[in-house]
N, C-alpha and C positions, 0 to 999 in steps of 0.2 A: 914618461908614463908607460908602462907597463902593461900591454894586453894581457897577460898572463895574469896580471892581480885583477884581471875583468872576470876571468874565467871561474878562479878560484871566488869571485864574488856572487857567482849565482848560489854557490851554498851560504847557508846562515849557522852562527852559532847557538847553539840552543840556549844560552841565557842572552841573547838578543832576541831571539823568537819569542820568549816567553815575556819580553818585555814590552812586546805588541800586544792588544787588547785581542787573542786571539781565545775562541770559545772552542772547548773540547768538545768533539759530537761521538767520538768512536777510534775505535782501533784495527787495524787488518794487518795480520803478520808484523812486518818488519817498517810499516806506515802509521801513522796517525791520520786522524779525518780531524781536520776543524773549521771551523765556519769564518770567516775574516769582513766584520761588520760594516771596515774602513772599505772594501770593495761590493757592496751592495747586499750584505749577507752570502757573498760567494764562500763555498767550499771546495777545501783543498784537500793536497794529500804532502804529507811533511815526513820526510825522514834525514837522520842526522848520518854521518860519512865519515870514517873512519881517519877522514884527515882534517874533521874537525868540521867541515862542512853541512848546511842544512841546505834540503832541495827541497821545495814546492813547485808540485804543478796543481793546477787550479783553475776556478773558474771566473772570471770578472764580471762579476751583476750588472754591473755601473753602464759596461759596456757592450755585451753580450760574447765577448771573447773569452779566451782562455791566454794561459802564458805559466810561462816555466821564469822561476825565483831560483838564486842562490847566492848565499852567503860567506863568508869567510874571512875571519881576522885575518888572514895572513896575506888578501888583499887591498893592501894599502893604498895602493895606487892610483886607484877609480878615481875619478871625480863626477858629482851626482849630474845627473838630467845630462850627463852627453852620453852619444850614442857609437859604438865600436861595433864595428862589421866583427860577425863569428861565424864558423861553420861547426855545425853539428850531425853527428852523425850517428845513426842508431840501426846497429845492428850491420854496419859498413854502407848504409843509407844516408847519404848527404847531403844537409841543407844549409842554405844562407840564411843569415838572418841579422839584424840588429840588436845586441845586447843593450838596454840605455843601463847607466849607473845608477846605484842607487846605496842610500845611508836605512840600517837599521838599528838602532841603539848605538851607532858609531861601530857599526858591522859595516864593509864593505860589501856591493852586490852586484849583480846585475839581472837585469828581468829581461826576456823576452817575451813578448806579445804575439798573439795569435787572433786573429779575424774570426776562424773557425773551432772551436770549441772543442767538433768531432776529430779533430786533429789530436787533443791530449789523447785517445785513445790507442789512436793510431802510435804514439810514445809507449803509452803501458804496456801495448801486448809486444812492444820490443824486450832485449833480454839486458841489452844495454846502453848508456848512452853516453858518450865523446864528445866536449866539448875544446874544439882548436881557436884562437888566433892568428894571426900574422905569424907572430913567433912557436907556433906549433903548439902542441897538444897540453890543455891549463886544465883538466879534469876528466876522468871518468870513469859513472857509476855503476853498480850493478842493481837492474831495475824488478829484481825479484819481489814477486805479489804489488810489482806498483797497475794492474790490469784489475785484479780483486780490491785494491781499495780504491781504486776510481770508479770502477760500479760504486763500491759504499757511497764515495763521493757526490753522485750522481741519486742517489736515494735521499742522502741529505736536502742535495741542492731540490730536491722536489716537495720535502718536508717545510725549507724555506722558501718555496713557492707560494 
């Protein structure tokens, strides 16, 4: 198995995305806001990547966190609910973390989870973000206007408060 197809699994394909019951609230630049029911009415922020990948970061209702999503047919590899060590790094800022796997429409992913919420912000106002494995560098984005639609994001989530 392949850490590299975990990487490429935090983005989603957009006809997998759309095949989630996911509700349109808004748009900011080069993001979408929507609202993702399956996670407690939490809202996110979604854009698609040039290599075919979808990113969400977003909020989790359910559980009062946040966490960064991505997808990607082109990782195959995954397999669901195990968890691979990643380092991410934003802006040449470095963190650990656990990717767990995950299936969306038969889209390969992986999500990371977050404790603290105030933390996605701390991602937006970065310029970009590097996702590595084991085997070295498996994604990275350029995070332009992802700090203006996580405010929207955050206006949402207080409409569905």
């Amino acid at each position: 198995m392949k850490l590299t197809a975990i990487a490429a699994a935090v983005i989603c394909a957009a006809s997998a995305v759309d095949a989630q019951s996911l509700e349109a609230w808004g748009s900011s630049d080069y993001w979408d806001i929507l609202v993702d029911p399956t996670l407690g009415d939490g809202c996110l922020i979604q854009s698609e990547f040039e290599d075919g990948s979808v990113v969400r970061i977003g909020f989790n209702r359910r559980d009062g966190g946040g966490y960064v999503t991505a997808f990607n047919t082109a990782w195959g590899d995954i397999e669901e609910g195990v968890s691979y060590p990643v380092l991410f790094s934003l802006d040449g800022q470095d963190y650990d973390a656990d990717a767990v796997g995950i299936y969306l429409a038969d889209v390969p992913g992986a999500d990371i989870e977050f404790d603290n919420p105030d933390f996605l912000l701390d991602i937006a106002a970065k310029n970009t973000m590097t996702l590595y494995t084991e085997q070295g560098e498996v994604m990275s984005i350029d995070l332009t206007g992802s700090y203006q639609a996580l405010e929207a994001a955050m206006v949402c989530q207080e409409e569905m408060d």
